[in-house]
DRENVO-927361 format. One record per residue: x, y, z of N, C-alpha, C, O, CB in turn; residue in one letter; residue number from 1. Coordinates in steps of 0.2 Angstrom, whole numbers. Last residue first. Glycine has a CB too. Layout:
PT      nu      nv      nw     cau     cav     caw      cu      cv      cw      ou      ov      ow     cbu     cbv     cbw   type   seq
PT       X       Y       Z       X       Y       Z       X       Y       Z       X       Y       Z       X       Y       Z      A   NUM
...
This chain:
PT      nu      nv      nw     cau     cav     caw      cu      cv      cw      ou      ov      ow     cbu     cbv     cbw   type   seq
PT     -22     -43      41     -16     -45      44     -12     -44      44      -7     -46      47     -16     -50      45      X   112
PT     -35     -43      35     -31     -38      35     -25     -38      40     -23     -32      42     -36     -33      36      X   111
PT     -45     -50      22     -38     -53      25     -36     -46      29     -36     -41      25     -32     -56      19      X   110
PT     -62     -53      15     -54     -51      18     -51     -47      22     -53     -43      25     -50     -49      14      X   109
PT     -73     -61      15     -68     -61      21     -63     -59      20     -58     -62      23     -67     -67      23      X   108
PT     -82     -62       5     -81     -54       6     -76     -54      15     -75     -50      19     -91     -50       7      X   107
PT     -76     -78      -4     -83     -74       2     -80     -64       2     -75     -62      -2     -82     -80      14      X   106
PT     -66     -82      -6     -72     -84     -13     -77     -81      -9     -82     -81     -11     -74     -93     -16      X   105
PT     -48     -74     -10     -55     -77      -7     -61     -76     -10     -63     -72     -14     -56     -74      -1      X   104
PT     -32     -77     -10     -36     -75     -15     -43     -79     -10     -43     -84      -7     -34     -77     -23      X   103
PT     -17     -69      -7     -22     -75      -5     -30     -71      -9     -31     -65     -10     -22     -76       6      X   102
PT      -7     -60     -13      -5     -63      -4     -10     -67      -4      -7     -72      -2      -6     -59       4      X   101
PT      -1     -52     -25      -9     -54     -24      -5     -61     -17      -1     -65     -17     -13     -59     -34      X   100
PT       8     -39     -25       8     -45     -21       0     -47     -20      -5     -44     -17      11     -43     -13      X    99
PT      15     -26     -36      10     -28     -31       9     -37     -31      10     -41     -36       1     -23     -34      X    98
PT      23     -12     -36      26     -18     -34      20     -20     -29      19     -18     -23      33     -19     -31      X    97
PT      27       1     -44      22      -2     -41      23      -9     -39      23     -12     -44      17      -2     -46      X    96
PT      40      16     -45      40       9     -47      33       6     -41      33       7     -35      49       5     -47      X    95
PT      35      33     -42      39      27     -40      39      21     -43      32      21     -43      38      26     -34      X    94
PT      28      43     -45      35      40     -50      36      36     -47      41      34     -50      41      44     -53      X    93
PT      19      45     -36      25      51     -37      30      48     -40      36      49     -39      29      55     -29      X    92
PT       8      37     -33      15      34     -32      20      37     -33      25      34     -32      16      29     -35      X    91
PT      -3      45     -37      -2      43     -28       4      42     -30       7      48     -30      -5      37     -23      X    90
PT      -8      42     -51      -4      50     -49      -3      47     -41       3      48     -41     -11      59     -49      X    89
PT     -13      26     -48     -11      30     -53      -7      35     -52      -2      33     -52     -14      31     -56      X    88
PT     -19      17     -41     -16      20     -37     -15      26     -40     -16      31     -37     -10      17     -34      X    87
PT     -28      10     -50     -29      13     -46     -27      17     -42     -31      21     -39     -32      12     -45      X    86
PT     -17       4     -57     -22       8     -60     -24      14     -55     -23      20     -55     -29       3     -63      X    85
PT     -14      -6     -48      -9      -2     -51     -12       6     -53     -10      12     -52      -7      -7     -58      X    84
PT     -27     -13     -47     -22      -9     -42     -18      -6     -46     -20       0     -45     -19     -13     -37      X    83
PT     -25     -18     -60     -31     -13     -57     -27     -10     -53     -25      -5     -55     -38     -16     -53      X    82
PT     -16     -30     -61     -14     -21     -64     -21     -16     -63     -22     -10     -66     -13     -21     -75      X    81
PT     -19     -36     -53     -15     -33     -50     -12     -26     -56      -8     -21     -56      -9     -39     -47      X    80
PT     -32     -42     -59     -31     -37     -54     -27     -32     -49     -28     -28     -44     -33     -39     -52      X    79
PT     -23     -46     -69     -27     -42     -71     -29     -38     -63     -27     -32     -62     -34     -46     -75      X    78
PT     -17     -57     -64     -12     -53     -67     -17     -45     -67     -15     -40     -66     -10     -56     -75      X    77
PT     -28     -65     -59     -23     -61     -54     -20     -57     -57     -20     -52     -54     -17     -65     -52      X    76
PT     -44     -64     -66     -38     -67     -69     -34     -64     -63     -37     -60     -61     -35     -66     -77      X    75
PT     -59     -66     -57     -54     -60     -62     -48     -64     -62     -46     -67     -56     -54     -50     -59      X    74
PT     -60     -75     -46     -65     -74     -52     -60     -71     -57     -57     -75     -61     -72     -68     -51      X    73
PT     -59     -70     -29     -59     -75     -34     -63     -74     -39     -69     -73     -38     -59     -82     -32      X    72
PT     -52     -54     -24     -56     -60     -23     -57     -65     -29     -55     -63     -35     -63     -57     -21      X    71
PT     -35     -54     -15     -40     -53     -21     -48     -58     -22     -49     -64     -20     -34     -56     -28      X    70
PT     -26     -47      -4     -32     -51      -3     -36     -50      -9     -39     -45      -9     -35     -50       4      X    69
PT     -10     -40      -8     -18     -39      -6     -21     -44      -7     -18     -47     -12     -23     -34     -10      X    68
PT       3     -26      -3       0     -34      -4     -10     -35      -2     -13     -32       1       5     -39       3      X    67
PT      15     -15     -14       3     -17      -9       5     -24     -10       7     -26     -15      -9     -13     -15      X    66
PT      27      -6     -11      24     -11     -12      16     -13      -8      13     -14      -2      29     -15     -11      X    65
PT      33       8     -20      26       6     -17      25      -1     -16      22      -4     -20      20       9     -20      X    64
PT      50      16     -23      45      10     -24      40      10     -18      41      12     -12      49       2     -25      X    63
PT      60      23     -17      59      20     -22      54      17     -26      55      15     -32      62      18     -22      X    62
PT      58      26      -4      59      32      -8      57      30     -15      53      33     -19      67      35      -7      X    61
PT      40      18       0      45      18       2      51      23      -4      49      23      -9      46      12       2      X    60
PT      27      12       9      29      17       5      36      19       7      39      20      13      24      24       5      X    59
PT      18      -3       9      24      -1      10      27       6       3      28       6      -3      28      -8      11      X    58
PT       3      -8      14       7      -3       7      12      -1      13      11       1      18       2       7       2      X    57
PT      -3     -18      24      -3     -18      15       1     -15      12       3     -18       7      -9     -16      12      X    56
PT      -6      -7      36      -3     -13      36      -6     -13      28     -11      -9      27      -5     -18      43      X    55
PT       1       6      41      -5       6      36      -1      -3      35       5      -4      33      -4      14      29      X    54
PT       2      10      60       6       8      55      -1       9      50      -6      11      52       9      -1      56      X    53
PT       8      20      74       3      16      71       4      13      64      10      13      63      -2      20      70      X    52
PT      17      30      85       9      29      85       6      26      82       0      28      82       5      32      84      X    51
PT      26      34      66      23      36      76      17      34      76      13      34      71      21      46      80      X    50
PT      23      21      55      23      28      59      22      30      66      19      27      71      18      32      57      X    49
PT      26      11      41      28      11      51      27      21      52      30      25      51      41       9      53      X    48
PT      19       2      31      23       8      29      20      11      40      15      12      43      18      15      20      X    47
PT      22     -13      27      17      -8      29      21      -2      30      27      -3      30      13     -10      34      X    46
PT      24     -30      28      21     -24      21      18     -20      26      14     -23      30      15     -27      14      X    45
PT      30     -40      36      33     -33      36      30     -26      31      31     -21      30      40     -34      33      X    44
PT      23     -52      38      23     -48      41      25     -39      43      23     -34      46      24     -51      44      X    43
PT      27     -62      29      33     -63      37      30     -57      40      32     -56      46      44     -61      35      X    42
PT      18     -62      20      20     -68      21      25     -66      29      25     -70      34      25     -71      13      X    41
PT       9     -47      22      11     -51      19      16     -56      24      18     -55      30      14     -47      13      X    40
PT      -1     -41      26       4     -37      28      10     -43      27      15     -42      30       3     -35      36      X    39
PT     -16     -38      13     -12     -41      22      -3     -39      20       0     -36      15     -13     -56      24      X    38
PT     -32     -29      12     -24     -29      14     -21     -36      16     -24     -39      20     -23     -25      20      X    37
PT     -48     -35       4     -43     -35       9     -36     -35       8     -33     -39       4     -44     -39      13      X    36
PT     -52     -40      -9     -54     -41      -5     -52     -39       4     -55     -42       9     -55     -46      -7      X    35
PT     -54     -33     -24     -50     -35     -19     -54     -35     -13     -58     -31     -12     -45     -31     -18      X    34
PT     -62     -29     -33     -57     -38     -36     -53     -36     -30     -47     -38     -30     -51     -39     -46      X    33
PT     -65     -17     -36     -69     -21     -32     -68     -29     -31     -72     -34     -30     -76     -19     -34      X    32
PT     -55      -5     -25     -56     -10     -32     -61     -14     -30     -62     -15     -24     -49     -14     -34      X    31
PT     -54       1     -14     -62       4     -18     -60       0     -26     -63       1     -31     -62      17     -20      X    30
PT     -41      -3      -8     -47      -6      -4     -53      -4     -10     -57      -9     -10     -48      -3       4      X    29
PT     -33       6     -16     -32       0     -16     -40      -2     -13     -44      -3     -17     -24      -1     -11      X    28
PT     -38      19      -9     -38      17     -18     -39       9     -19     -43       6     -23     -31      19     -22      X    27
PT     -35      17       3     -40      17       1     -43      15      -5     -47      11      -6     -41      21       1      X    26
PT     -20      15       1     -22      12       5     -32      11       3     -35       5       2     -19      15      11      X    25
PT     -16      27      -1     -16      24      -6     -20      15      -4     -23      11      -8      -9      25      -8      X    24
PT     -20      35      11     -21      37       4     -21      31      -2     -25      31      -7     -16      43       2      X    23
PT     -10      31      18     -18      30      20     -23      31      12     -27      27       8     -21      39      28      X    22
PT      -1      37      13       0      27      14      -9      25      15     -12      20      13       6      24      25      X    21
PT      -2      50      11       0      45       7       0      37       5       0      33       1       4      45       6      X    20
PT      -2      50      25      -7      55      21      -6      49      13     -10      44      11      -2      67      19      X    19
PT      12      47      29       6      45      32       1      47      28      -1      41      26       6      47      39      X    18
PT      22      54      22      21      48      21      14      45      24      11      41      21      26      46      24      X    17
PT      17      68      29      16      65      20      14      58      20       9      56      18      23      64      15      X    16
PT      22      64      41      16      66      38      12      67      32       6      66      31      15      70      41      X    15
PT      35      65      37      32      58      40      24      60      40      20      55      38      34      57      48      X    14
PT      39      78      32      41      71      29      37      66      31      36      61      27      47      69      30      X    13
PT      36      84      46      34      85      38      33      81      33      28      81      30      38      88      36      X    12
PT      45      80      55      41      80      53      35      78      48      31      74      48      42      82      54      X    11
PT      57      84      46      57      78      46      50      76      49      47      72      46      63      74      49      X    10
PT      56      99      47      56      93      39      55      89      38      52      87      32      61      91      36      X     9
PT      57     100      60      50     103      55      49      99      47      44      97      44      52     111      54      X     8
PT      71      96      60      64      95      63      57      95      61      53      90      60      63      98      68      X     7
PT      80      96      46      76      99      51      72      98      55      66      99      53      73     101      48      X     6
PT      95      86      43      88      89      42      85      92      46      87      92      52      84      84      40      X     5
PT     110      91      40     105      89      44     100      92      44     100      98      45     107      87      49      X     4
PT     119     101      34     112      93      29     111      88      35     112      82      34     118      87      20      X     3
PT     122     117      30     120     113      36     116     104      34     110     103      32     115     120      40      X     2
PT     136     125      25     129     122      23     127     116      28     131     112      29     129     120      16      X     1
């Protein structure tokens, strides 16, 4: 039995991931208590592909983490269970792990 993976698998696999990161990515952005991605405190939130990254959501086997630029008004807790919300069926069961990174009082967010 052969358990190295396929080419075509591993392909395969990365273009999910990508479809998914972008994907959730959007959702994340169409809340309207957010104000922008960022790529959080050292720079690592983001899910890495050939050729390019989804800087904010790290998709990962176990868990999703979004960091995001909230805008000011709505309590934090609350907008981080929006996001939650709004990712909903995207996360294939995985545990949600969301990062309010900086909160803004204009339509300036963050996408670093």
């Amino acid at each position: 039995m052969n358990t190295v993976p396929e080419r075509a698998d591993v392909e395969r696999e990365g273009e999910e991931r990508e479809v998914s990161a972008r994907r959730l990515a959007d959702r994340v952005l169409s809340c309207p208590d957010v104000a922008g991605l960022s790529r959080g405190p050292f720079g690592v939130v983001a899910t890495y592909l050939p050729g390019g990254q989804v800087a904010g959501v790290a998709v990962r086997d176990d868990a999703i983490e979004v960091d995001v630029v909230a805008r000011y008004g709505r309590p934090l807790p609350e907008v981080a269970d929006l996001v939650r919300d709004a990712i909903g069926g995207l996360a294939g069961g995985r545990r949600v792990d969301v990062t309010i990174a900086d909160v803004v009082t204009d339509d300036s967010g963050r996408n670093d």
